[in-house]
N, CA and C atoms of all chains as a GROMACS GRO file, in nm:
protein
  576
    1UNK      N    1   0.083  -0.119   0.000
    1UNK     CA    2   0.000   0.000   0.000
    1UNK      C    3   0.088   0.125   0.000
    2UNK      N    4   0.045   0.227  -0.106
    2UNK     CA    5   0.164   0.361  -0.094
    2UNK      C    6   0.045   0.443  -0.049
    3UNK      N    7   0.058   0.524  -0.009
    3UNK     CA    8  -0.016   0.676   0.076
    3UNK      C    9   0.097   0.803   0.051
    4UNK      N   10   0.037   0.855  -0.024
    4UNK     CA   11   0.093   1.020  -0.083
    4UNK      C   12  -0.004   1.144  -0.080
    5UNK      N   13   0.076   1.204  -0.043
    5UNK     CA   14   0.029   1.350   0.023
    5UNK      C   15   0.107   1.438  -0.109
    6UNK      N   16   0.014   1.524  -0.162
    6UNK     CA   17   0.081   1.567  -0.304
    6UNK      C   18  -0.005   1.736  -0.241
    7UNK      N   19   0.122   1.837  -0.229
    7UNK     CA   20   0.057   1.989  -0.213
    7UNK      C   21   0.104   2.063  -0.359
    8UNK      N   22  -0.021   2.147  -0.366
    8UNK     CA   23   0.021   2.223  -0.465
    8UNK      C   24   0.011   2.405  -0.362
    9UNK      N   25   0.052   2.474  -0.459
    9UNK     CA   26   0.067   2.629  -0.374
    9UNK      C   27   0.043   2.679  -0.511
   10UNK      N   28  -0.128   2.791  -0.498
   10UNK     CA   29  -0.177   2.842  -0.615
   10UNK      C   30  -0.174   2.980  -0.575
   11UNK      N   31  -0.158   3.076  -0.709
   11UNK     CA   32  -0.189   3.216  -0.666
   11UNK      C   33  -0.330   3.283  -0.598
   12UNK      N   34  -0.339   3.343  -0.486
   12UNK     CA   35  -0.463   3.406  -0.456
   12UNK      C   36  -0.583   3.444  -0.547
   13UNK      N   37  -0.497   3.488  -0.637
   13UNK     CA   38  -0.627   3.554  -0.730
   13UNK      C   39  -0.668   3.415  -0.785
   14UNK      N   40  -0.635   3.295  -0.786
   14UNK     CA   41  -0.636   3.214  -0.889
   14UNK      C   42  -0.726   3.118  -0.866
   15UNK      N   43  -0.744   3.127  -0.698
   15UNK     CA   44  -0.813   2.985  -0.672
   15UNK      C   45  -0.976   2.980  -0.687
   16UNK      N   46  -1.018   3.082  -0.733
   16UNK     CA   47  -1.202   3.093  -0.802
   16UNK      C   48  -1.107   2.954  -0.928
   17UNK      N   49  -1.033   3.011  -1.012
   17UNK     CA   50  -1.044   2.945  -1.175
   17UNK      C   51  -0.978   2.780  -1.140
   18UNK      N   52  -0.898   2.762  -1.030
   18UNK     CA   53  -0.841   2.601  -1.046
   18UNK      C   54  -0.962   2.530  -0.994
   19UNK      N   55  -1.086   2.594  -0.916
   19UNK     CA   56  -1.132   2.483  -0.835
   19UNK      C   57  -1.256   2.391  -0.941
   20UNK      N   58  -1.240   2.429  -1.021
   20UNK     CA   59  -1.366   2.297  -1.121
   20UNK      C   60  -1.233   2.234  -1.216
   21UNK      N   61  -1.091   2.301  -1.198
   21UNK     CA   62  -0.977   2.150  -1.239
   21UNK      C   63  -1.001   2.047  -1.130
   22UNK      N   64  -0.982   2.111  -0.990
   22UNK     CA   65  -0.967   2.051  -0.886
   22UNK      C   66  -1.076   1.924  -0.855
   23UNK      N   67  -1.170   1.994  -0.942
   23UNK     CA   68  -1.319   1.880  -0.901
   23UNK      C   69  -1.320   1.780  -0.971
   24UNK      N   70  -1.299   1.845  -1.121
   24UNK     CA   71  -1.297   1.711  -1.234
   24UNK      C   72  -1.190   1.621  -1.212
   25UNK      N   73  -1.082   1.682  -1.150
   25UNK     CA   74  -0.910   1.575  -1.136
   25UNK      C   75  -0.989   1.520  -0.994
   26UNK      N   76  -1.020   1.498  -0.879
   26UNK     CA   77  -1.089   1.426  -0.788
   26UNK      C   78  -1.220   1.304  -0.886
   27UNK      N   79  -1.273   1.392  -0.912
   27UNK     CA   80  -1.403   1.317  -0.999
   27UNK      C   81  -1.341   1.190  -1.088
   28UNK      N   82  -1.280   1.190  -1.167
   28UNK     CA   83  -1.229   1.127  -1.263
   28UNK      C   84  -1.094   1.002  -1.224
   29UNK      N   85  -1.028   1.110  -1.100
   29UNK     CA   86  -0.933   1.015  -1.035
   29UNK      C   87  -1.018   0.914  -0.975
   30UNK      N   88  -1.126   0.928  -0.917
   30UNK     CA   89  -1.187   0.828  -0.790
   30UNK      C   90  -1.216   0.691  -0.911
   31UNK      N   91  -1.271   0.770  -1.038
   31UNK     CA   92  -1.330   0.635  -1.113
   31UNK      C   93  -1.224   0.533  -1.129
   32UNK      N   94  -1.078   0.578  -1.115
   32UNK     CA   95  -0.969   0.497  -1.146
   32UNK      C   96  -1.002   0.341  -1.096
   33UNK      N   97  -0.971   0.289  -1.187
   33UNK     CA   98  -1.005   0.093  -1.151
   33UNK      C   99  -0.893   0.098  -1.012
   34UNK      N  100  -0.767   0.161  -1.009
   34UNK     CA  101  -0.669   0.140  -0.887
   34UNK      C  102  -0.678   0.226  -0.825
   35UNK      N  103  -0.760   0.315  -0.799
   35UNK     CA  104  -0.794   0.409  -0.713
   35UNK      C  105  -0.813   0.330  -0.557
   36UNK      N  106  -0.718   0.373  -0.480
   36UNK     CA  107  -0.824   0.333  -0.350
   36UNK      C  108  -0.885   0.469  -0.263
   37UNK      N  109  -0.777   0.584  -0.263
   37UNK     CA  110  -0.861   0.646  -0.199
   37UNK      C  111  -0.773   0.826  -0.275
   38UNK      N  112  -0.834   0.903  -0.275
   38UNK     CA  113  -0.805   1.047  -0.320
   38UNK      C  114  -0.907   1.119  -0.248
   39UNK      N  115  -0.857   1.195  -0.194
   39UNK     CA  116  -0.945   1.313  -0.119
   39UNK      C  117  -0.826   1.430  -0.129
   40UNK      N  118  -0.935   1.569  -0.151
   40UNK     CA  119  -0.826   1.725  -0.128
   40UNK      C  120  -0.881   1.740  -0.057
   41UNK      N  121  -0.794   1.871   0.024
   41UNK     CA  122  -0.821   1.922   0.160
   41UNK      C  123  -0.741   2.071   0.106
   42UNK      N  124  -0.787   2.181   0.197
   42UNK     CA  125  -0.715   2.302   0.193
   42UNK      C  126  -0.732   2.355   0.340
   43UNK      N  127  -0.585   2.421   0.302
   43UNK     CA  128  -0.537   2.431   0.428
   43UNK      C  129  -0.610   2.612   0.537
   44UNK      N  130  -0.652   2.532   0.660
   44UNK     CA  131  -0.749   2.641   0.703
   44UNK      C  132  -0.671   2.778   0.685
   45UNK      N  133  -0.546   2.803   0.678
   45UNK     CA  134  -0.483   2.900   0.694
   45UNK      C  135  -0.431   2.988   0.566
   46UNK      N  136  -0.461   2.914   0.447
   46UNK     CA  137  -0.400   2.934   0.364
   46UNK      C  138  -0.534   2.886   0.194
   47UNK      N  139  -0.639   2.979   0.171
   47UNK     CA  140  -0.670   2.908   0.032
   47UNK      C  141  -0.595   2.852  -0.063
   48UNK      N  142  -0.503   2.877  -0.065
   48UNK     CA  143  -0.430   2.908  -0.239
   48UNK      C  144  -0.356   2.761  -0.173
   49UNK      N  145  -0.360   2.663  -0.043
   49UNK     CA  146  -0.277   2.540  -0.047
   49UNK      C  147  -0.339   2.471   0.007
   50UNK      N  148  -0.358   2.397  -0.163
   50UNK     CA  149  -0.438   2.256  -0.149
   50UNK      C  150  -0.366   2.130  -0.156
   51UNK      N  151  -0.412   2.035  -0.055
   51UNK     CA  152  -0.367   1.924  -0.033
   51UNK      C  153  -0.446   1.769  -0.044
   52UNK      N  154  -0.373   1.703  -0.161
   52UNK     CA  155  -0.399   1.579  -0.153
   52UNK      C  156  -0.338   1.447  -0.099
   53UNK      N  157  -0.448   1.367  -0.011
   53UNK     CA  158  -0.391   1.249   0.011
   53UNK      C  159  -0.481   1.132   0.002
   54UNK      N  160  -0.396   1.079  -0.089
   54UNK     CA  161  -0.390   0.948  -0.202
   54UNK      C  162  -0.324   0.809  -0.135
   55UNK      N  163  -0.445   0.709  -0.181
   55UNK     CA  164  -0.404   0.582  -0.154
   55UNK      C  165  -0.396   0.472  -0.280
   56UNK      N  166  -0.270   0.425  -0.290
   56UNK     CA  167  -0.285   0.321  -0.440
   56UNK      C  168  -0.234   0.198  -0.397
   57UNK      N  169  -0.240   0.065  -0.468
   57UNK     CA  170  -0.206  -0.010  -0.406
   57UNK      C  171  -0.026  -0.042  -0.437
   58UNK      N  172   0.026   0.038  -0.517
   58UNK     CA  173   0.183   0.050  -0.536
   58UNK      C  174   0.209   0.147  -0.654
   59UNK      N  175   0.363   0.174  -0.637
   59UNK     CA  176   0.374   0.298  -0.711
   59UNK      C  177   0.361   0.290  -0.867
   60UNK      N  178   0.308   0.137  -0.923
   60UNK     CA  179   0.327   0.078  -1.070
   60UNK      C  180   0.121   0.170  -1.040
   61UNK      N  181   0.045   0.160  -1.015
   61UNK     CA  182  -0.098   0.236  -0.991
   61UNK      C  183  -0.067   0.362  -1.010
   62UNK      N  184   0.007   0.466  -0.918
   62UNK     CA  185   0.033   0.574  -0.954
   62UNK      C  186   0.098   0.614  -1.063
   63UNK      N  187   0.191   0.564  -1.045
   63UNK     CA  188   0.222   0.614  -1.263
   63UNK      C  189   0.140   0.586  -1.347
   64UNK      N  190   0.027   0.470  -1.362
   64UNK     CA  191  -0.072   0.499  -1.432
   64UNK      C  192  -0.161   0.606  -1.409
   65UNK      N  193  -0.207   0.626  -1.276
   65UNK     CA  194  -0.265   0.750  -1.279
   65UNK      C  195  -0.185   0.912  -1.329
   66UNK      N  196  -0.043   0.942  -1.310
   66UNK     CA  197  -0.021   1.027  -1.359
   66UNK      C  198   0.006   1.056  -1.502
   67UNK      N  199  -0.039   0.922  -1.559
   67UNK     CA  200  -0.033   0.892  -1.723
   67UNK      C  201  -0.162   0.930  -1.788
   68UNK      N  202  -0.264   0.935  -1.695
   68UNK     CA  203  -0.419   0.906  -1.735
   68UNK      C  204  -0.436   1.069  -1.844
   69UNK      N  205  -0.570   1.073  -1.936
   69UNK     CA  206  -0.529   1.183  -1.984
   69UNK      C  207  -0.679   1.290  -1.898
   70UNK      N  208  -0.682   1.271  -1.796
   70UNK     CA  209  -0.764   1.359  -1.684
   70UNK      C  210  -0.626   1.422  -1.618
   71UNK      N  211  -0.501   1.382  -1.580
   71UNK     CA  212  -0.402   1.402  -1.510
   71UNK      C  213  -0.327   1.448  -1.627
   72UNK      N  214  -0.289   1.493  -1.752
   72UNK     CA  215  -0.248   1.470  -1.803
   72UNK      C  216  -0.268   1.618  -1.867
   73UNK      N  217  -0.439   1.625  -1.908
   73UNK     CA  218  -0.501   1.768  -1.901
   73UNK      C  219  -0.494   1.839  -1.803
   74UNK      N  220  -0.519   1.828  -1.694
   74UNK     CA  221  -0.566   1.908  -1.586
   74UNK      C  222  -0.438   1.966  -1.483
   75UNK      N  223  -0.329   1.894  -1.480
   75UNK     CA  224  -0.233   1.918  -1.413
   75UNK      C  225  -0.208   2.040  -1.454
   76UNK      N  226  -0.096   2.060  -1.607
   76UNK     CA  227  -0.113   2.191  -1.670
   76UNK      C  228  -0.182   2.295  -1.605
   77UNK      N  229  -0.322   2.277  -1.680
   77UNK     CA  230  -0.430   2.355  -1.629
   77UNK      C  231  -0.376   2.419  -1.476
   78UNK      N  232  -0.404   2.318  -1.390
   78UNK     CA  233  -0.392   2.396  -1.274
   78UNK      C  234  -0.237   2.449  -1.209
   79UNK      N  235  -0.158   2.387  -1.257
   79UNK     CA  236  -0.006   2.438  -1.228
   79UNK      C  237   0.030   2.563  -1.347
   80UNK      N  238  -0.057   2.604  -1.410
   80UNK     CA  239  -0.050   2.737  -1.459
   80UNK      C  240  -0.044   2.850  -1.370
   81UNK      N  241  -0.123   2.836  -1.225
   81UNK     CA  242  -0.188   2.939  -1.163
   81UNK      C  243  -0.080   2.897  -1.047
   82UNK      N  244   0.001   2.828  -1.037
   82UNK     CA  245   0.108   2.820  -0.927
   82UNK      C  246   0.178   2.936  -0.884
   83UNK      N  247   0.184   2.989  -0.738
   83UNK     CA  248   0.311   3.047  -0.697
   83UNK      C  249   0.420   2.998  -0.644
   84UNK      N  250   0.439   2.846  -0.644
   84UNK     CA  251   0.581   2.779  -0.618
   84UNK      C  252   0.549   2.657  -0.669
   85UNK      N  253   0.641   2.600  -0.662
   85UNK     CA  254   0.633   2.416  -0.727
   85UNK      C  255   0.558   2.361  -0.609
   86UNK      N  256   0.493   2.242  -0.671
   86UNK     CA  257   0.401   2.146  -0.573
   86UNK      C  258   0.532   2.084  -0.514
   87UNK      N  259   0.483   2.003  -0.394
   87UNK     CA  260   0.585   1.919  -0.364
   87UNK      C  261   0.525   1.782  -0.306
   88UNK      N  262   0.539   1.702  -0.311
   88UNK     CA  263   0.450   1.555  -0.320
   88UNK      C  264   0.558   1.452  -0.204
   89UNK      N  265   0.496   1.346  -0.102
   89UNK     CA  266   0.576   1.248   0.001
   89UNK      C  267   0.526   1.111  -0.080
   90UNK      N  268   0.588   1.029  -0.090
   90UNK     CA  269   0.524   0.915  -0.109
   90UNK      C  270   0.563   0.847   0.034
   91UNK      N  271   0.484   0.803   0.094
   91UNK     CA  272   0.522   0.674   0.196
   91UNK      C  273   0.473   0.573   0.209
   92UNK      N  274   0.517   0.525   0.367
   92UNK     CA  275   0.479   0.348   0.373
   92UNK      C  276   0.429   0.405   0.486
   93UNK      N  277   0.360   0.276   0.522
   93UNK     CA  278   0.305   0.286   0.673
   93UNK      C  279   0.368   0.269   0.790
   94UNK      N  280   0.360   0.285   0.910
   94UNK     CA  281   0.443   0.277   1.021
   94UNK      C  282   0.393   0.194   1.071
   95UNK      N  283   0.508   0.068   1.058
   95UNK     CA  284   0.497  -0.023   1.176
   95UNK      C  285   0.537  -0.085   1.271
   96UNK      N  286   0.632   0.020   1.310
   96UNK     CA  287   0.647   0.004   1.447
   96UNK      C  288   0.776   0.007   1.490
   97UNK      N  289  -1.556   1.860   1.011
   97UNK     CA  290  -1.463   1.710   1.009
   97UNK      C  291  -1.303   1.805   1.010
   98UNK      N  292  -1.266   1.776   1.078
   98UNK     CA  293  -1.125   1.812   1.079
   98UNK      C  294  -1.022   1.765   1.075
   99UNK      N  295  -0.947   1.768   0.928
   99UNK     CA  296  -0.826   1.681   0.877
   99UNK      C  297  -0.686   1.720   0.934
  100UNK      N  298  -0.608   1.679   0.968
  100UNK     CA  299  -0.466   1.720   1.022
  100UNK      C  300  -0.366   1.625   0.976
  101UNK      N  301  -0.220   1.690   0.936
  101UNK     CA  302  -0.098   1.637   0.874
  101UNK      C  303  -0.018   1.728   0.971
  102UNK      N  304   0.040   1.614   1.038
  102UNK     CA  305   0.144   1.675   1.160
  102UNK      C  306   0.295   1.580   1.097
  103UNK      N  307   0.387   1.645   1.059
  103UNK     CA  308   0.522   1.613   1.025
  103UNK      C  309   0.644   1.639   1.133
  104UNK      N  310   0.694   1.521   1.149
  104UNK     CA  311   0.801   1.555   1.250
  104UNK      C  312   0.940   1.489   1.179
  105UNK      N  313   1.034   1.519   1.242
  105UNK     CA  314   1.193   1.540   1.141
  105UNK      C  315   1.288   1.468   1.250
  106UNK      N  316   1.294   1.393   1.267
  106UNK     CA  317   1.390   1.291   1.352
  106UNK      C  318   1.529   1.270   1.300
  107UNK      N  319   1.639   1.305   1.390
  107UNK     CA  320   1.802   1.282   1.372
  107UNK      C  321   1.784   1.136   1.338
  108UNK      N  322   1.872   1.088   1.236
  108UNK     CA  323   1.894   0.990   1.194
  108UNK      C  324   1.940   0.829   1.266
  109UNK      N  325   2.012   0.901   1.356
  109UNK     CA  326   2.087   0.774   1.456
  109UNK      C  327   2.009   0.798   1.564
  110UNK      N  328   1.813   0.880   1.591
  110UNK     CA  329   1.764   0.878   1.709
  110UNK      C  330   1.651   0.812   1.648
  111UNK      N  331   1.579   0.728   1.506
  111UNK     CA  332   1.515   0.646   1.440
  111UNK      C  333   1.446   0.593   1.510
  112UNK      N  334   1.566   0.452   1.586
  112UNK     CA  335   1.514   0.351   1.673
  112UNK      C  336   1.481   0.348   1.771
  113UNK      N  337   1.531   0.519   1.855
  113UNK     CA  338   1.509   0.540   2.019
  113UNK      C  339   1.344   0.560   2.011
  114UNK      N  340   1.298   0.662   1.888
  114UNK     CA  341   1.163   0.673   1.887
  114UNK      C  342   1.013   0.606   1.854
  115UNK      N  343   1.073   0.495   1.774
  115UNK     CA  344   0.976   0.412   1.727
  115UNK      C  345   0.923   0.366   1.837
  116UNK      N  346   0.936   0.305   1.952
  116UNK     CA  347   0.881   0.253   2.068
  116UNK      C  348   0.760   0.373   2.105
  117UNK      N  349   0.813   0.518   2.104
  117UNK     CA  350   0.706   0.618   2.123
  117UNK      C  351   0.644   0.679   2.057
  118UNK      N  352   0.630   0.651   1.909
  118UNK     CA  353   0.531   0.632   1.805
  118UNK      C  354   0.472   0.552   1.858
  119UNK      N  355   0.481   0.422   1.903
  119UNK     CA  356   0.387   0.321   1.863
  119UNK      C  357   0.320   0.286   1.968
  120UNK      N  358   0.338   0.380   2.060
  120UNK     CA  359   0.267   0.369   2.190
  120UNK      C  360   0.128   0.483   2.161
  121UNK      N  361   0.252   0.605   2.111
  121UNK     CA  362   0.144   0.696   2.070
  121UNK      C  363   0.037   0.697   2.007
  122UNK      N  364   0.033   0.584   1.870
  122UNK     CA  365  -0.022   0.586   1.853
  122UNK      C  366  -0.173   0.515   1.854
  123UNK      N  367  -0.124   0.411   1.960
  123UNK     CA  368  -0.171   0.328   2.002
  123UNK      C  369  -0.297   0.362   2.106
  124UNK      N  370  -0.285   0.431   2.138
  124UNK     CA  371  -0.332   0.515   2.273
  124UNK      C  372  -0.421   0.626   2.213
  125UNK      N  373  -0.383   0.706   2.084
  125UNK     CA  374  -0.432   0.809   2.080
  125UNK      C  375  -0.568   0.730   1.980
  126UNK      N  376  -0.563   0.588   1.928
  126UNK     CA  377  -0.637   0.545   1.843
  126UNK      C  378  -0.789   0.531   1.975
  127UNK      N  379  -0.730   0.458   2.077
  127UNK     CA  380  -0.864   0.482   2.203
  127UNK      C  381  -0.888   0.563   2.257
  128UNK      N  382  -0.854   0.695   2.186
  128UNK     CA  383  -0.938   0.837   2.265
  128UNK      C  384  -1.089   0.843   2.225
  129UNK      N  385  -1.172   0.826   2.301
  129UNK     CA  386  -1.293   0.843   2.206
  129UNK      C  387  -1.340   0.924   2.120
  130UNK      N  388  -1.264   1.051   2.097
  130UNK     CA  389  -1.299   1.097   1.972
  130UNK      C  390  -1.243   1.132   1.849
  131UNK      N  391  -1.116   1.055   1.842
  131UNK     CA  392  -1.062   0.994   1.717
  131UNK      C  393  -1.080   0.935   1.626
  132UNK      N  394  -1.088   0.998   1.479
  132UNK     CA  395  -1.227   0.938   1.400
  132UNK      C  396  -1.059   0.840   1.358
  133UNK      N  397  -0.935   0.877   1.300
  133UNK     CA  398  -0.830   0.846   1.254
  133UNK      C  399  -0.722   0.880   1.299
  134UNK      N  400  -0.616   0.804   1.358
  134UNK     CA  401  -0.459   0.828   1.342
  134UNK      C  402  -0.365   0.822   1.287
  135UNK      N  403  -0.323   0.787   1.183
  135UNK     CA  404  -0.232   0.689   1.141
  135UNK      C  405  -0.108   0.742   1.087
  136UNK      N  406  -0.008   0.706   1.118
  136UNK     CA  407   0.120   0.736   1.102
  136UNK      C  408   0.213   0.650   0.986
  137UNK      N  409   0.280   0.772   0.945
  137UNK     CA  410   0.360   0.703   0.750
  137UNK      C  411   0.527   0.766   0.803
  138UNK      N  412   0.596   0.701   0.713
  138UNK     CA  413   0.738   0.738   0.709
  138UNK      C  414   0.784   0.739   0.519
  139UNK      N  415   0.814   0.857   0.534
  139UNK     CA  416   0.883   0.888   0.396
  139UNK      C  417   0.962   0.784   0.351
  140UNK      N  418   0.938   0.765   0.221
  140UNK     CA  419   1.002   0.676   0.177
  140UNK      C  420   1.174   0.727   0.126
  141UNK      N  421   1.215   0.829   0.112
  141UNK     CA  422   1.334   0.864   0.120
  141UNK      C  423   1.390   0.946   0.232
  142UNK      N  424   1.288   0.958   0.356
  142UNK     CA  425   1.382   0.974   0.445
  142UNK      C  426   1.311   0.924   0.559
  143UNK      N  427   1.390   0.826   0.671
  143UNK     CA  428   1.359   0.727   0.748
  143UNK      C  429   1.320   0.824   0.847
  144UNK      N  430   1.361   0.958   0.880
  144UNK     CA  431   1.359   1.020   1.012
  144UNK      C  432   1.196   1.093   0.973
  145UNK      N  433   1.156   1.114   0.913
  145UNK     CA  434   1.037   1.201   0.809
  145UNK      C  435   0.922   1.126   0.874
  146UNK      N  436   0.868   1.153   0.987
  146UNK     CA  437   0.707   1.096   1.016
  146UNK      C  438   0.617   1.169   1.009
  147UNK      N  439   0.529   1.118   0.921
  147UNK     CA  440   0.414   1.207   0.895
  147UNK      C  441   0.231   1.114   0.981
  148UNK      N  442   0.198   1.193   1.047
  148UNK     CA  443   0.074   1.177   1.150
  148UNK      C  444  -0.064   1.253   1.002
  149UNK      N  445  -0.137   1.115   0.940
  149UNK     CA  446  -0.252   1.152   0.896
  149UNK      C  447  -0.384   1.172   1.018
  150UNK      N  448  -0.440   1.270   1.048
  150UNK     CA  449  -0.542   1.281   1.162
  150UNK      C  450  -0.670   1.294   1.103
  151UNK      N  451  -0.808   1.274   1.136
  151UNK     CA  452  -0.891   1.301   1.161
  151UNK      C  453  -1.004   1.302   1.292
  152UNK      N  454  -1.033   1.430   1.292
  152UNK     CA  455  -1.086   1.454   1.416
  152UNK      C  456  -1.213   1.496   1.408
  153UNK      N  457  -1.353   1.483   1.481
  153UNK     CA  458  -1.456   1.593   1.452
  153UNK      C  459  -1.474   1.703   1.436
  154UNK      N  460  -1.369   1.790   1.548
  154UNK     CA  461  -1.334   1.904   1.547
  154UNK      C  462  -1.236   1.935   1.568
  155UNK      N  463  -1.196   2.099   1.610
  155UNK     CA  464  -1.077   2.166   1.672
  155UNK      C  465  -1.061   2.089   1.808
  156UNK      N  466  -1.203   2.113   1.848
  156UNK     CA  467  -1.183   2.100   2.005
  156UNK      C  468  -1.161   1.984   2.034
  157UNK      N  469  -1.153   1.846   1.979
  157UNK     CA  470  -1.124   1.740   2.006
  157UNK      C  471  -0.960   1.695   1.949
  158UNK      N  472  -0.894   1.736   1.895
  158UNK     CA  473  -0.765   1.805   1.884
  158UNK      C  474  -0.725   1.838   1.985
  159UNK      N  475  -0.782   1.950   2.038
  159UNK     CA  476  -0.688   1.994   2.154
  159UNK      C  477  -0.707   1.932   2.280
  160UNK      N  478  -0.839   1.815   2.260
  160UNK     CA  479  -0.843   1.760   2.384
  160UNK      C  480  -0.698   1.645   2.364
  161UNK      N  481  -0.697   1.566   2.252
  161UNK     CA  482  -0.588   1.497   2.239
  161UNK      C  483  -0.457   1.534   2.280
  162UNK      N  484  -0.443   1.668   2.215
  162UNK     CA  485  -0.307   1.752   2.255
  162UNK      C  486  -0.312   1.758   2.421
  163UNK      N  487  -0.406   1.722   2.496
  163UNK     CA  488  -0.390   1.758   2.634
  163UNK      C  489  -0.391   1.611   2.743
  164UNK      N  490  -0.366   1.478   2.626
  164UNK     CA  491  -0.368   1.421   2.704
  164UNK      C  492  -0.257   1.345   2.773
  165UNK      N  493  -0.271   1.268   2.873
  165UNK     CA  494  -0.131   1.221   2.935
  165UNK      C  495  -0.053   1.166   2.823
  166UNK      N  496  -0.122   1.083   2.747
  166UNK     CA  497  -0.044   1.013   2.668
  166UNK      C  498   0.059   1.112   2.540
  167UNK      N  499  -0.001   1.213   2.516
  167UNK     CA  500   0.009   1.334   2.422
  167UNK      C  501   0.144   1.381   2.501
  168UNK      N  502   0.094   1.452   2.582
  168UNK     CA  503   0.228   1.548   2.638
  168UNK      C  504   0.292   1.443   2.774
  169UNK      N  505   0.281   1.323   2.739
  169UNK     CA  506   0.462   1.241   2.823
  169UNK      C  507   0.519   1.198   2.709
  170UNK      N  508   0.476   1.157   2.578
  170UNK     CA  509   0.531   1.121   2.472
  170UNK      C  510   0.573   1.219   2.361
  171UNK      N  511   0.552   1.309   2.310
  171UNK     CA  512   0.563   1.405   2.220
  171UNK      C  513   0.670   1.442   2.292
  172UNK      N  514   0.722   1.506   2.403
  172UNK     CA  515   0.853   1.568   2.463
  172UNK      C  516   1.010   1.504   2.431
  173UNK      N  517   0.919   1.324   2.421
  173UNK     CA  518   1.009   1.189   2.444
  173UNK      C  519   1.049   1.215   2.280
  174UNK      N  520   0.997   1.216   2.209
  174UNK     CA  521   1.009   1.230   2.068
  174UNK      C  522   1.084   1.341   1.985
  175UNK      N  523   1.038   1.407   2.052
  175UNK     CA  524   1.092   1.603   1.994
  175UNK      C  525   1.243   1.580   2.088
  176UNK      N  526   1.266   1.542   2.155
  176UNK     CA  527   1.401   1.540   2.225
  176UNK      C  528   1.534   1.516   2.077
  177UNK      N  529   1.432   1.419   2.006
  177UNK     CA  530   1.541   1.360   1.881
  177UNK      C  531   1.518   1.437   1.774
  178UNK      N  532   1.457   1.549   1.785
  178UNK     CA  533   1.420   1.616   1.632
  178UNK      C  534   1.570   1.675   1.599
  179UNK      N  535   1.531   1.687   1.485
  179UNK     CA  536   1.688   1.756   1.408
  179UNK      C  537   1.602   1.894   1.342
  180UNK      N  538   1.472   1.929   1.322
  180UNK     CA  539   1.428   2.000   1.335
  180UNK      C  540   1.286   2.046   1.346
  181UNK      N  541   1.191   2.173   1.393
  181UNK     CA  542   1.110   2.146   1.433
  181UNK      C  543   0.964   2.093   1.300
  182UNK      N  544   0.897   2.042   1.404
  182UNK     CA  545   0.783   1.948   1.346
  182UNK      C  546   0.666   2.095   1.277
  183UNK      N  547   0.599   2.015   1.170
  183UNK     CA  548   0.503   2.141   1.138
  183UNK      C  549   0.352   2.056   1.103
  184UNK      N  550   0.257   2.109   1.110
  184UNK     CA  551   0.151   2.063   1.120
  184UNK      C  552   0.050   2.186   1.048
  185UNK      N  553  -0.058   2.115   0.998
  185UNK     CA  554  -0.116   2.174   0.875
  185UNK      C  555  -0.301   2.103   0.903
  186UNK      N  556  -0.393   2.234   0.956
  186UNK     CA  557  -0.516   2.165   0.954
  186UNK      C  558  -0.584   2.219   0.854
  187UNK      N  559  -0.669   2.145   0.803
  187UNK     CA  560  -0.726   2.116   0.672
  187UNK      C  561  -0.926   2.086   0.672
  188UNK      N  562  -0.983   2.155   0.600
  188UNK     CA  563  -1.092   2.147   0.569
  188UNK      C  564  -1.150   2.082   0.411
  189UNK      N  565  -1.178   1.991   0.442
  189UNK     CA  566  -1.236   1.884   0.318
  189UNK      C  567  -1.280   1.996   0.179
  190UNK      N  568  -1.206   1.946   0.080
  190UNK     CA  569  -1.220   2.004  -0.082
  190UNK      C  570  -1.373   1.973  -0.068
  191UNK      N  571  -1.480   2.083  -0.120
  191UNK     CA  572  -1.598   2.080  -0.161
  191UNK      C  573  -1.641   2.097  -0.296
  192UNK      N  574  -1.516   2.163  -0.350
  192UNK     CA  575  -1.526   2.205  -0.484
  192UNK      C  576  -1.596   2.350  -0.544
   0.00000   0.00000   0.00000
């Protein structure tokens, strides 16, 4: 099981125009056959930094998903309106 | 619903002193009764990199956690080995 936390950092003015990328890239990711889990979150302190965390069942799932052409379109799209690079964790679980 | 990503940064040769107080921690904080989720990940390129996925109902059940024995005798035990400080990020569910 991989679990990744993927942030992006968007410009203020920007986040009215990314949030129906943001919906359709959730929408479209969930249908993924290896999808197990995708949810965004934004951060109470901050609109413009949104955060995803993603569950696949290994990192051969996620490169298909960042191949898909929903991820493929939409990334662009929304890393147009960036004020710094995203920065993404992949991990494992803690056991102990 | 209140999402939380708490990251902490552990010296490298203090790894193994802390895992025992992760896993107590988190053990404990899973039977608070109002812990919807705990669960704890380690970066896959860096071993000291623990990242705490939370969900809580609220703020206020957060800070009841933050106030409990198990919270503040273990977190001190832990941060003793940081190499630097921990940051934490609360989060309100993407609606779109």
């Amino acid at each position: 099981m991989l679990k990744v936390i993927a942030q992006d950092f968007i410009q203020p003015e920007a986040v009215e125009i990314v949030l129906p990328f943001y919906r359709e890239l959730v929408e479209l990711t969930r249908q993924e056959p290896l999808c197990i889990a995708y949810d965004l979150f934004i951060d109470q302190k901050d609109p413009g930094h949104f955060i995803f965390i993603e569950t696949w069942p290994d990192r051969a799932a996620l490169d298909i998903h960042c191949a898909t052409e929903h991820f493929t379109r939409l990334v662009p799209l929304i890393n147009a309106h960036q004020r710094q690079d995203g920065t993404f964790i992949l991990m494992d679980e803690f056991s102990g």
